[in-house]
C-alpha positions in Angstrom: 0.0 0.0 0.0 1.6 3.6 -0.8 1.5 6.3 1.3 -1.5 8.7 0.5 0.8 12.2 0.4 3.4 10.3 -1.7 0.2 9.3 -4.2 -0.5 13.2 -4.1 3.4 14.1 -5.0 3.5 11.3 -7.5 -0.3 11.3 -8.6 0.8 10.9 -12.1 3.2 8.5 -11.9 0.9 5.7 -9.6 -1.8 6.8 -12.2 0.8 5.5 -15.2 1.9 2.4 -13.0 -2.3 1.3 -13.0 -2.7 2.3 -16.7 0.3 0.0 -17.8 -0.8 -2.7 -15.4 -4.1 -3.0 -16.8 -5.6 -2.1 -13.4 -9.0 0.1 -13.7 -8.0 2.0 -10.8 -8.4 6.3 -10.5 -6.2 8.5 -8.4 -8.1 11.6 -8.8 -11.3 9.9 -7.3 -8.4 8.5 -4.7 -7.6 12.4 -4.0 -11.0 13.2 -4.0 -12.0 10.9 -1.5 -9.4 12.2 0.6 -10.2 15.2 0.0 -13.8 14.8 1.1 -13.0 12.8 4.2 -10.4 15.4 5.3 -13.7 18.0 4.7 -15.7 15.8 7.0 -13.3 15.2 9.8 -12.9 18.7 10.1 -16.4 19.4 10.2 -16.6 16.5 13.0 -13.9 18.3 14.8 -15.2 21.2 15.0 -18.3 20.1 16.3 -17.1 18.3 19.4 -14.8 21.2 19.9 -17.9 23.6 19.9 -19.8 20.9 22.2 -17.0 20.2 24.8 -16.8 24.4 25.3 -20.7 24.1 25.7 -20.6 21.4 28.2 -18.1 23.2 30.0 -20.3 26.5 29.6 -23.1 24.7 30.9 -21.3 23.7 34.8 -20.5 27.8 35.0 -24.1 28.8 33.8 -25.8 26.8 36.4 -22.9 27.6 38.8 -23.9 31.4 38.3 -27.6 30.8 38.6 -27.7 31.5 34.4 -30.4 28.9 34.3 -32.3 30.0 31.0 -29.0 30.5 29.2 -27.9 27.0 30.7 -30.7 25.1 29.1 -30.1 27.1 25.4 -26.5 25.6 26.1 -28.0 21.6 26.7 -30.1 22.7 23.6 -26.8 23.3 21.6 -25.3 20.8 22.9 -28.4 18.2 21.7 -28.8 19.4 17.9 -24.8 19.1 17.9 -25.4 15.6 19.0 -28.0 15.5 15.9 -25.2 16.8 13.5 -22.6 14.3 14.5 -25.0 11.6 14.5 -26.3 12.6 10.8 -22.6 13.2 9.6 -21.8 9.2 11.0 -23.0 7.6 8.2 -21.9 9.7 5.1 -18.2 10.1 6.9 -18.3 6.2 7.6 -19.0 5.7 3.7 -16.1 7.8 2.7 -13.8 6.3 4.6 -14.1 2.7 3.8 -14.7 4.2 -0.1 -11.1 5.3 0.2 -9.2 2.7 2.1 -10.7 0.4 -0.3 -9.8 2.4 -3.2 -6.1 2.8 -1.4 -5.8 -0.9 -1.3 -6.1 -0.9 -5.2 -3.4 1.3 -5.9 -0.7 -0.1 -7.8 2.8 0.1 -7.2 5.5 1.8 -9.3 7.3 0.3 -11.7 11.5 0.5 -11.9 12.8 2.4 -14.9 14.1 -0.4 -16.5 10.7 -2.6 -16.7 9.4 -3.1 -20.4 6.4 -1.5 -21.5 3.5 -4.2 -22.4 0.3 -5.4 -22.5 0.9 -9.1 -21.6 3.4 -12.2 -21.1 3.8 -12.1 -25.2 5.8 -8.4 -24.1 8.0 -9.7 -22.2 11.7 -9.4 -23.2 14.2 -12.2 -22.9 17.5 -11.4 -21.2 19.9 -14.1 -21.7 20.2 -17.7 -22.4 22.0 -20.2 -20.0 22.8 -23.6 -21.4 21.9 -25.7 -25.0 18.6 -26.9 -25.8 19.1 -31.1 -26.6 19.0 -32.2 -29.7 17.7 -36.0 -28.7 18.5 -37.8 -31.8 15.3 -40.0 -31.3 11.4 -39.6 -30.6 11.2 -38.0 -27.3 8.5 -38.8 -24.7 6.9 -35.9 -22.8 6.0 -36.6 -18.9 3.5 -37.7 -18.8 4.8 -40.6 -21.3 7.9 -41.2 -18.5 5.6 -40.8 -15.6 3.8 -43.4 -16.7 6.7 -45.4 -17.8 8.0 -45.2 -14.8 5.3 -45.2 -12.4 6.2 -41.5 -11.5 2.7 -40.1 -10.6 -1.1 -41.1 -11.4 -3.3 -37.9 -12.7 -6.3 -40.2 -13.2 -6.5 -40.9 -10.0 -5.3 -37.8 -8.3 -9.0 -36.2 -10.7 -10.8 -39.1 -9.0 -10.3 -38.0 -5.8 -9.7 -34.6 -5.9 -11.0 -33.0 -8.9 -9.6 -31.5 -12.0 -5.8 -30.4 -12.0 -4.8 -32.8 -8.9 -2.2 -36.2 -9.2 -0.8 -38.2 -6.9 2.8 -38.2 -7.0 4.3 -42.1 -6.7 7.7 -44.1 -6.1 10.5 -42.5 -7.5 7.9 -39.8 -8.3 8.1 -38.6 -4.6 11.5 -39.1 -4.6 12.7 -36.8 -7.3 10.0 -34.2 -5.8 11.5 -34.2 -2.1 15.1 -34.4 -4.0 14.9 -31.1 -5.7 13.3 -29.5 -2.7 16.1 -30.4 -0.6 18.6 -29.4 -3.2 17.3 -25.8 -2.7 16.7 -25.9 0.8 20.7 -27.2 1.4 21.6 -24.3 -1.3 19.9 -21.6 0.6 20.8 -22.6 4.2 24.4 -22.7 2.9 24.0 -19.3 2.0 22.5 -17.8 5.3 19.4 -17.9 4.5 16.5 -18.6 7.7 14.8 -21.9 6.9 11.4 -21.6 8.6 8.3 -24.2 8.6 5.4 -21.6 8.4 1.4 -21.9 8.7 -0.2 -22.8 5.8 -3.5 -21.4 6.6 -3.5 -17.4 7.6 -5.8 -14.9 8.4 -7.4 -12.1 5.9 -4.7 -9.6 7.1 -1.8 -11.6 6.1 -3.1 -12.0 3.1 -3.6 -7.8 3.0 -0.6 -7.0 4.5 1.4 -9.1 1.9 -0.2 -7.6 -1.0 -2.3 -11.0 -2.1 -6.0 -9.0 -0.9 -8.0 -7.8 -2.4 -7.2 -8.7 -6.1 -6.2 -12.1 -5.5 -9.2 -13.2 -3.8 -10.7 -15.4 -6.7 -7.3 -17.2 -6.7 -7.4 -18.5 -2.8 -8.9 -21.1 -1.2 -10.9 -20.0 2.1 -11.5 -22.5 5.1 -15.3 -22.5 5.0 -16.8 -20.3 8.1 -13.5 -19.1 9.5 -11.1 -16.2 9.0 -8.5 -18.6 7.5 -7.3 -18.7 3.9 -4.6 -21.5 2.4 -1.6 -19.7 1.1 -0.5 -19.8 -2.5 3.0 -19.3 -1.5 5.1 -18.9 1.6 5.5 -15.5 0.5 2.9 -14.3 2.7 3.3 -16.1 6.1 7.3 -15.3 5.6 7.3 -11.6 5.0 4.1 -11.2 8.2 6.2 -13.4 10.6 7.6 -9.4 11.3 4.2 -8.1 10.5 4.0 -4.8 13.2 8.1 -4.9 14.2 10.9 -3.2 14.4 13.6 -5.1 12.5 17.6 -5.4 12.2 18.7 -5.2 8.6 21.8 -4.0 9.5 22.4 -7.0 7.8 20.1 -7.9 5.4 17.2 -10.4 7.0 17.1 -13.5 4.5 14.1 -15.9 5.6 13.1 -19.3 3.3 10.8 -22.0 3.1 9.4 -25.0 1.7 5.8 -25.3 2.0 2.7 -27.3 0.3 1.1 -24.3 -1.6 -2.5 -23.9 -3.2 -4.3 -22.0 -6.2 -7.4 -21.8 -7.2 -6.2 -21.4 -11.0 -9.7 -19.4 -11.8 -9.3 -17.8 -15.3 -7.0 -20.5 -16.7 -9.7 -23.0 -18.0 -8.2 -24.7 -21.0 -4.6 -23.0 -20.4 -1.4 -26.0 -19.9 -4.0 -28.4 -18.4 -2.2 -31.2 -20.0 0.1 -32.9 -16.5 1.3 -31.3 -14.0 2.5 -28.0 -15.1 -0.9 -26.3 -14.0 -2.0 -27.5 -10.9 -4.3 -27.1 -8.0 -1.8 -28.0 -5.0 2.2 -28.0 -5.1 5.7 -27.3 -3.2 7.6 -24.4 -3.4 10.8 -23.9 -2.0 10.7 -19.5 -1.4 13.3 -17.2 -0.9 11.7 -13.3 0.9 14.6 -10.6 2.0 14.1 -7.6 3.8 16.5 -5.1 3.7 17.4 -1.4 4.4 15.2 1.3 2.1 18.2 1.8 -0.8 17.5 1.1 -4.4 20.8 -0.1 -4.4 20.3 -2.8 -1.9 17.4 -4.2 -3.2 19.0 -4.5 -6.4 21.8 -6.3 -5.0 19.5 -8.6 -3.1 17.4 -9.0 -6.5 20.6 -10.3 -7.9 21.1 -12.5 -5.2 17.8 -14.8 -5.2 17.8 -14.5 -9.2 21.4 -16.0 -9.2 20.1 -18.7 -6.4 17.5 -19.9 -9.1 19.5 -19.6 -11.7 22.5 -22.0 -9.9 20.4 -24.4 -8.9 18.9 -24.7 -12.3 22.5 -25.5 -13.6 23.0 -28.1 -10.8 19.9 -29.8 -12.3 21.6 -29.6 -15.8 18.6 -27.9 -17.3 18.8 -24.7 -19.9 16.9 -21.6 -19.1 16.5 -17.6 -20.2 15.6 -15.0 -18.2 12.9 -12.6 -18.7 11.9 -9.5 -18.1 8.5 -9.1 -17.1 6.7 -5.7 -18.7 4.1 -4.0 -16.8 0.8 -5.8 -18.4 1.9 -9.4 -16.7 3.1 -7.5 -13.4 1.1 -8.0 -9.8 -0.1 -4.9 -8.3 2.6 -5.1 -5.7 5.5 -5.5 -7.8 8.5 -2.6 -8.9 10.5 -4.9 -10.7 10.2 -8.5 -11.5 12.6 -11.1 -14.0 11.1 -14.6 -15.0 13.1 -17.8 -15.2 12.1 -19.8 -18.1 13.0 -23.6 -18.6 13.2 -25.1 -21.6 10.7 -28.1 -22.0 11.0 -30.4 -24.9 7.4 -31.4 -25.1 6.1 -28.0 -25.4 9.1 -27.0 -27.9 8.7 -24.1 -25.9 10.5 -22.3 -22.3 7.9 -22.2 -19.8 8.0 -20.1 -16.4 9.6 -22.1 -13.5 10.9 -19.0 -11.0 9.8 -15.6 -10.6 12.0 -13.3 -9.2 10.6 -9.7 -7.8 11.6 -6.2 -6.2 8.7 -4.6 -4.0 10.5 -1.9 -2.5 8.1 -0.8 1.1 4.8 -2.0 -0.6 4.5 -4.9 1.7 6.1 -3.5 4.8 4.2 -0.4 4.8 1.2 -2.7 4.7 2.4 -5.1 7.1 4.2 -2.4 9.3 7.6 -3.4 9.2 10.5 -1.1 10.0 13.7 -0.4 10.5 16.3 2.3 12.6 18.2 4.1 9.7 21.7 5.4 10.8 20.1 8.8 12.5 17.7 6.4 14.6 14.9 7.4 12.3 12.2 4.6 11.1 11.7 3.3 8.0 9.9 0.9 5.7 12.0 -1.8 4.7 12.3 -3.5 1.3 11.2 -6.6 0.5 12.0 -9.0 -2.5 11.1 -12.7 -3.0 12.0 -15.3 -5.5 10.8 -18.9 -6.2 13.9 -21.5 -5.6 11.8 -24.0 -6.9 8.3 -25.1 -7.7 7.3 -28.9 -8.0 5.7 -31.1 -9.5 6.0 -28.4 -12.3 10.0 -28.4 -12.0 10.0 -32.5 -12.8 8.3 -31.4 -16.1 11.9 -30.2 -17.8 13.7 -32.6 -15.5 12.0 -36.0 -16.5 12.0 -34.7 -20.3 15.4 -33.3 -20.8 17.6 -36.0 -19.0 15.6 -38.7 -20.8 17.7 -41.2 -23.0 17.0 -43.5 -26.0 15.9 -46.8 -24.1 13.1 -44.3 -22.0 15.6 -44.9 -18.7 16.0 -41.1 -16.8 19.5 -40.1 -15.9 19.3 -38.2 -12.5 21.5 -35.4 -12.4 24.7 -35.9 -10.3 23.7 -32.8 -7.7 20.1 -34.7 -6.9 21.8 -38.3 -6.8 22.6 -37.7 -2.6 19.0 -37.0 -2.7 17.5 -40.2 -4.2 17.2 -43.8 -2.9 19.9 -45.7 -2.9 22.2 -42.4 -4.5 20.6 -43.8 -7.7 22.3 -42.3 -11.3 19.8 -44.0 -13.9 15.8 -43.9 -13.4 15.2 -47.4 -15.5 11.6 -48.4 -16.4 9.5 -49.9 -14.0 10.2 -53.9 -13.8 14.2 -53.4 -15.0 17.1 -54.0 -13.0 18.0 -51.0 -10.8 14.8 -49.8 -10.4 13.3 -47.8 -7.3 
């Protein structure tokens, strides 16, 4: 949420962010609103002000025997009553008219975020390793998974409804495997592993910038305040929700977590296997830092280059994107996309997100921070996906697949896997899981 006097210094710029984010959002109503409940406060003010001095007035009258002017006093005193009563309702509407519109108000974007409409704008940054050329007829996921017993979508529909699986044999073992490989990067480079609440409250979600626009994407707990979390985005950044913080050092925090979407708006968009689903794992990276453009890009760099090295220990190749303003959140400054390439699609699709938010969440969420004259501040915040599964096995399964339909596990994941196996063989061959 941005401050309401910056939105009046930078009215034109917040109303640019909204028009190149598709959102239908208006900062002059926003200032108007303001400007109305400022008019009404006032007017409220100025009424108790006037009926405190007559209640006071009224003691000394009587004290002085001043009966007649006494009672014209409780008689001021009752139709000011009548005027604060009558000025309740339209001052109650106003306000909740402009913290709702407040909470729609967009972000800035960075300087160096491309102008577009949609994903299709998006401009690719670099590529990072070679796209195989498989010199036979290669089998897409959910050929392998079946192959090899990986996972069982049929099943997982049965039970659970569209876009659900079960994962199965070395299935769940290559899915744990990756999560670990993240979880033993990130710890290795001081970052806070925490196991965090996968159901929060309506604030959380607020605070972290996933309410109200998200709404239609989250699952609610039927009858209660409590809403399953997407990503552990939102429970990491509010564990300091209403603190004073340290980022002397910048505060790196991380987590794996089960994580759900509702998917609404994607009917008939990648519904073939898993790379669209209801329920998955993500492993998350959040920092908070000190207020400096220059740290958050720093710390921006950081995450990215934690996706982007444990892509390479999985042996997969990837480009970076950068993500223009029509396929940017609300809450995001600056955001980069990391693509892997996957050989059934013939096409890179979106495995990590990496994204700058500068105070937008801790202003919501009330974060702060001691600058060097003692002064608080909003901190920073960024976040990054480590990694996202089942969706990650998609490239992983298809890319290290060899002629004879056996699956050659990538050395850095072998530690990970039963038995440190190298080779995933079909089902029923020797070697097998």
């Amino acid at each position: 949420m941005l401050d309401i006097k910056w939105i009046r210094e930078h009215r034109e710029q917040v109303q640019t962010a909204a028009d190149n984010k598709g959102m239908q959002v208006s900062v002059a109503e926003l200032l108007t609103l303001d400007d109305r409940r400022k008019e009404l406060l006032q007017e409220v003010e100025q009424l108790r002000q006037t009926r405190n001095q007559c209640s006071q007035d009224i003691g000394a009258l009587l004290h002085a025997g001043k009966n007649e002017q006494a009672e014209a006093a409780k008689r001021q005193v009752k139709e000011i009553n009548g005027q604060l009563d009558r000025l309740e309702v339209p001052q109650q509407e106003v306000e909740e008219q402009f913290q709702q519109l407040l909470l729609l108000m967009p972000n800035i974007v960075s300087p160096d975020t491309p102008r577009g409409r949609s994903d299709e704008d998006n401009i690719e940054l670099e590529r990072v390793g070679m796209i195989p050329d498989f010199g036979f007829e290669p089998k897409d996921h959910m050929a392998l998974g079946q192959l090899h017993s990986l996972f069982d979508v049929p099943r997982g529909v049965k039970t659970a409804g569209t876009r659900n699986y079960y994962l199965t044999g070395a299935g769940v073992a290559l899915h744990r495997a990756v999560q670990q490989l993240a979880v033993d990067l990130l710890t290795e480079r001081r970052f806070q592993l925490l196991d965090v609440p996968l159901m929060v409250r309506s604030e959380a979600m607020r605070s972290t910038g996933f309410f109200p626009l998200g709404l239609d994407q989250t699952y609610r707990i039927a009858g209660e305040d409590q809403w399953l979390v997407g990503t552990s985005e939102v429970p990491l950044v509010a564990y300091y929700s209403g603190e004073i913080v340290d980022v002397t050092a910048p505060i790196r925090l991380a987590a794996v977590s089960v994580c759900f979407r509702n998917e609404v708006g994607s009917a008939g968009r990648d519904v073939h296997g898993l790379y669209r689903v209801h329920q998955f794992a993500k492993v998350e990276q959040v920092v908070l830092c000190e207020a400096s453009l220059d740290a958050s890009e720093q710390m921006f760099q950081e995450i990215t280059r934690n996706a982007e090295d444990l892509l390479q220990l999985l042996e997969l190749p990837y480009r970076k994107m950068a993500v223009c303003t029509g396929d940017m959140a609300q809450k995001t400054y600056k955001q980069v996309d990391i693509e892997t390439w996957m050989p059934s699609r013939q096409a890179y699709g979106e495995t990590h997100s990496s994204s700058q938010l500068l105070d937008f969440q801790a202003r919501r969420s009330n974060i702060r921070y001691r600058n060097a004259d003692g002064k608080l501040q909003y901190c920073y915040t960024l976040n990054n996906t480590a990694v996202a599964s089942p969706r990650i096995l998609i490239p992983l399964l298809e890319h290290h697949q060899q002629e004879d339909g056996s699956i050659r596990i990538p050395e850095a994941l072998r530690q990970y896997m039963p038995q440190r196996i190298a080779v995933l063989k079909p089902r029923g061959s020797d070697g097998t899981l």
